[in-house]
C-alpha positions as CSV (number, residue, x, y, z in Angstrom):
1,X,-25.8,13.5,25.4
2,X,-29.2,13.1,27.0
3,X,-30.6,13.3,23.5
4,X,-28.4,10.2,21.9
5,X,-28.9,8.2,25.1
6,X,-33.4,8.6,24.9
7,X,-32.9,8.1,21.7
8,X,-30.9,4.6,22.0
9,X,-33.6,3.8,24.3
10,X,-36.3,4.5,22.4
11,X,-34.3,2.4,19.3
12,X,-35.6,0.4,16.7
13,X,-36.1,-3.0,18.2
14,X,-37.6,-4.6,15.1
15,X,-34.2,-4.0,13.3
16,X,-31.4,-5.9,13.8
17,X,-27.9,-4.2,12.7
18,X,-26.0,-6.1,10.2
19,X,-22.5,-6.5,10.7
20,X,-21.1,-5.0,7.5
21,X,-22.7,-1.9,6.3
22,X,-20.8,-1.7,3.0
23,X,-23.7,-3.8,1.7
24,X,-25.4,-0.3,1.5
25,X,-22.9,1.5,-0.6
26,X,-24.0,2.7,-4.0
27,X,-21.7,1.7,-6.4
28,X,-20.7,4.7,-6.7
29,X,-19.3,4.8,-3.1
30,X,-17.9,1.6,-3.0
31,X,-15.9,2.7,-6.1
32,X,-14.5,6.6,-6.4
33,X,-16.0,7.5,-3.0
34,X,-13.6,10.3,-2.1
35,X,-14.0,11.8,1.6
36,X,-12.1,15.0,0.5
37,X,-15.7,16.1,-1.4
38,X,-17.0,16.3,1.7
39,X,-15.8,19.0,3.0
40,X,-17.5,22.5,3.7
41,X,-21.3,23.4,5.2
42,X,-24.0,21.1,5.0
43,X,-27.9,21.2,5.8
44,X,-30.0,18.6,7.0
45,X,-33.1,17.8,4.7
46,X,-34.4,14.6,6.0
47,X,-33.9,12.0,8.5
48,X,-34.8,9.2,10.9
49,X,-33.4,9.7,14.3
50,X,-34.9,9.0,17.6
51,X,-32.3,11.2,19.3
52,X,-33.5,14.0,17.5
53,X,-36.6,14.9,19.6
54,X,-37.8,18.7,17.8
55,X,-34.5,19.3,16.7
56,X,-34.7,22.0,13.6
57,X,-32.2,24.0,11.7
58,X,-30.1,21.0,11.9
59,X,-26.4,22.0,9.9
60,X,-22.9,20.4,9.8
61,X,-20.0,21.0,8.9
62,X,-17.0,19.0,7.8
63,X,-13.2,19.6,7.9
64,X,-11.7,16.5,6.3
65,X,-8.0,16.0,6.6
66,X,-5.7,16.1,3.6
67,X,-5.4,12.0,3.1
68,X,-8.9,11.5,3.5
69,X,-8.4,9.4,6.5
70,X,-10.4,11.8,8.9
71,X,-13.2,14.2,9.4
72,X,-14.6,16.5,12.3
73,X,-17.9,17.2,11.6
74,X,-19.7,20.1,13.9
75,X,-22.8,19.8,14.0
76,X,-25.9,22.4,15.1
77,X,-29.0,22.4,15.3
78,X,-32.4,24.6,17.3
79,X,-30.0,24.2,20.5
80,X,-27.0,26.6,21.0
81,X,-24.8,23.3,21.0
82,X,-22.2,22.1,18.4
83,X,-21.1,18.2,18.9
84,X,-17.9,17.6,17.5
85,X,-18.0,14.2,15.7
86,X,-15.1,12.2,14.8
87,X,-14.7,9.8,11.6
88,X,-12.2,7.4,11.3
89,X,-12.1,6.0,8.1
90,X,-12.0,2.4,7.4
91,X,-12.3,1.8,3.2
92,X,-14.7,3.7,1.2
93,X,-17.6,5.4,2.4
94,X,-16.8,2.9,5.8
95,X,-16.3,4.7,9.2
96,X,-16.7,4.3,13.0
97,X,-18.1,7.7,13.9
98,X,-17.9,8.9,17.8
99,X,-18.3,11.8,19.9
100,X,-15.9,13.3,21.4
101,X,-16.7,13.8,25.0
102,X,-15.3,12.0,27.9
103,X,-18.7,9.8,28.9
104,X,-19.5,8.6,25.4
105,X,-15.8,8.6,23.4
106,X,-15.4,4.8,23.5
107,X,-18.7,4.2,21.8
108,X,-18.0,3.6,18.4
109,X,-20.7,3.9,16.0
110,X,-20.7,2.4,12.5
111,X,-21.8,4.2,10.1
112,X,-21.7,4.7,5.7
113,X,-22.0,6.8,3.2
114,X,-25.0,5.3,1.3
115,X,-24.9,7.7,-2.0
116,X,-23.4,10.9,-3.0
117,X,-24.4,13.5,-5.7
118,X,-21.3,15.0,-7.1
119,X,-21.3,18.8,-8.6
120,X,-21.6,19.7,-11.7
121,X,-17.8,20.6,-11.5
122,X,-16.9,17.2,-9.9
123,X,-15.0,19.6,-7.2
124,X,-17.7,18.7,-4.1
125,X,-20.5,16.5,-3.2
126,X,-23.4,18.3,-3.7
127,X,-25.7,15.9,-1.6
128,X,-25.0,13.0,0.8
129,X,-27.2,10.2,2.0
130,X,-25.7,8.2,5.3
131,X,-26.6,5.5,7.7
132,X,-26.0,4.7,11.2
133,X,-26.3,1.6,12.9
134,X,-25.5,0.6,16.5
135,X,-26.6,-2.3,18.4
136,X,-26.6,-1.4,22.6
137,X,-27.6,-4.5,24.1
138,X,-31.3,-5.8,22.7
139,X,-32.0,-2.3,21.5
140,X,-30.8,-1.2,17.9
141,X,-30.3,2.5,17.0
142,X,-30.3,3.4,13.8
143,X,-30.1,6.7,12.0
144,X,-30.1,8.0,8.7
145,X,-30.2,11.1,7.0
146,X,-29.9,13.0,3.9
147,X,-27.7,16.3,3.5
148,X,-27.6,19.0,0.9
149,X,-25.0,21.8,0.1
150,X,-28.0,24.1,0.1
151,X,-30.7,24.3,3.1
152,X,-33.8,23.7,0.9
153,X,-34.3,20.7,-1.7
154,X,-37.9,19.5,-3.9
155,X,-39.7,16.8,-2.8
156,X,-39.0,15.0,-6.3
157,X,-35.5,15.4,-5.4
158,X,-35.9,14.5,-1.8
159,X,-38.0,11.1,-2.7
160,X,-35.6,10.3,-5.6
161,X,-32.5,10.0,-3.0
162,X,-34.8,8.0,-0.8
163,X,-36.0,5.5,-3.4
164,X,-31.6,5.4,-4.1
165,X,-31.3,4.2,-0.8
166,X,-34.4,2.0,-0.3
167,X,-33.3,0.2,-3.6
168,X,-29.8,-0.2,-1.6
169,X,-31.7,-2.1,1.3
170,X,-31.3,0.7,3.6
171,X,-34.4,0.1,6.4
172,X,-36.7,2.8,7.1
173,X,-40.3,3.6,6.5
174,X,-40.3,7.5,6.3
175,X,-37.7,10.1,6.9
176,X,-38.9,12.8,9.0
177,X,-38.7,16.6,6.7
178,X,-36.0,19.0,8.8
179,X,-37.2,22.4,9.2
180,X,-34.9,24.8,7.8
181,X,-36.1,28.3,7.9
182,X,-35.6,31.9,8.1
183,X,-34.8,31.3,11.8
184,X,-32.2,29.1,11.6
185,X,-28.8,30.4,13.0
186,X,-26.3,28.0,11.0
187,X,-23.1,26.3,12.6
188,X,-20.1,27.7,10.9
């Protein structure tokens, strides 16, 4: 809690959230986006988050329910803390994400699903590229980040997903590389 509320603080002030995110959707999102691929263990590769002070080993993972409408998503990282993070879904790749604890529940934060990878299989995403973006007071906070089904992903790879979302408008200079090492104690 102290982490999301320095980081809010120390926001982007130069940014200015727009009020519909689903200008950021890949195509692909805004048309066969389906929440239920989702589901399972994720790892953190890259991302821009002022909350996240020297955060490492950074690992979620989602439990979607069966319409798609919801998803808890517990997240880990170097701290022996898992957040539980609410989605409510709004239309594709659309949610309003908050945490559920009683100081911060009724902060609603909007957030999309910029691009997905799919598997080979088409059973799962295999990576997921998101964006958050909350306006408190003059301050805007914005986070982003880029998840993969496995902990470690090539740079080619990594700058290809970022170049997706730069292309889609998303706002950010340079995503910050997650550490995910033989040290890491994953959220399950």
């Amino acid at each position: 809690l102290f982490a999301l509320v320095v980081g809010a603080l120390k926001g982007d002030e130069s940014f200015e959230c727009p009020a519909d995110l689903s200008i950021y959707r890949s195509a692909t999102v805004s048309k066969e986006f389906d929440a239920q691929k989702l589901s399972g263990m994720w790892y953190e590769i890259a991302f821009h988050d002022a909350a996240q002070i020297k955060e490492t080993c950074q690992s979620y993972n989602r439990l979607v329910s069966d319409l798609g409408e919801s998803m808890e998503e517990h997240f880990g990282f170097t701290y022996p803390l898992t957040l539980q993070v609410q989605f409510d879904k709004n239309e594709l790749g659309l949610y309003q994400r908050f945490i559920d604890a009683p100081l911060v529940r009724n902060l609603k934060f909007p957030s999309v699903v910029v691009d997905v990878t799919e598997s080979r299989d088409g059973q799962r995403y295999e990576t997921v590229s998101e964006f958050l973006c909350y306006r408190i007071g003059p301050v805007s906070y914005k986070e982003i980040r880029i998840g993969s089904r496995s902990p470690s992903m090539s740079d080619s790879q990594l700058l290809h997903l970022e170049n997706v979302m730069r292309s889609l408008g998303v706002p950010f200079k340079a995503l910050r590389r997650a550490v995910q090492d033989g040290n890491c104690s994953y959220v399950q």
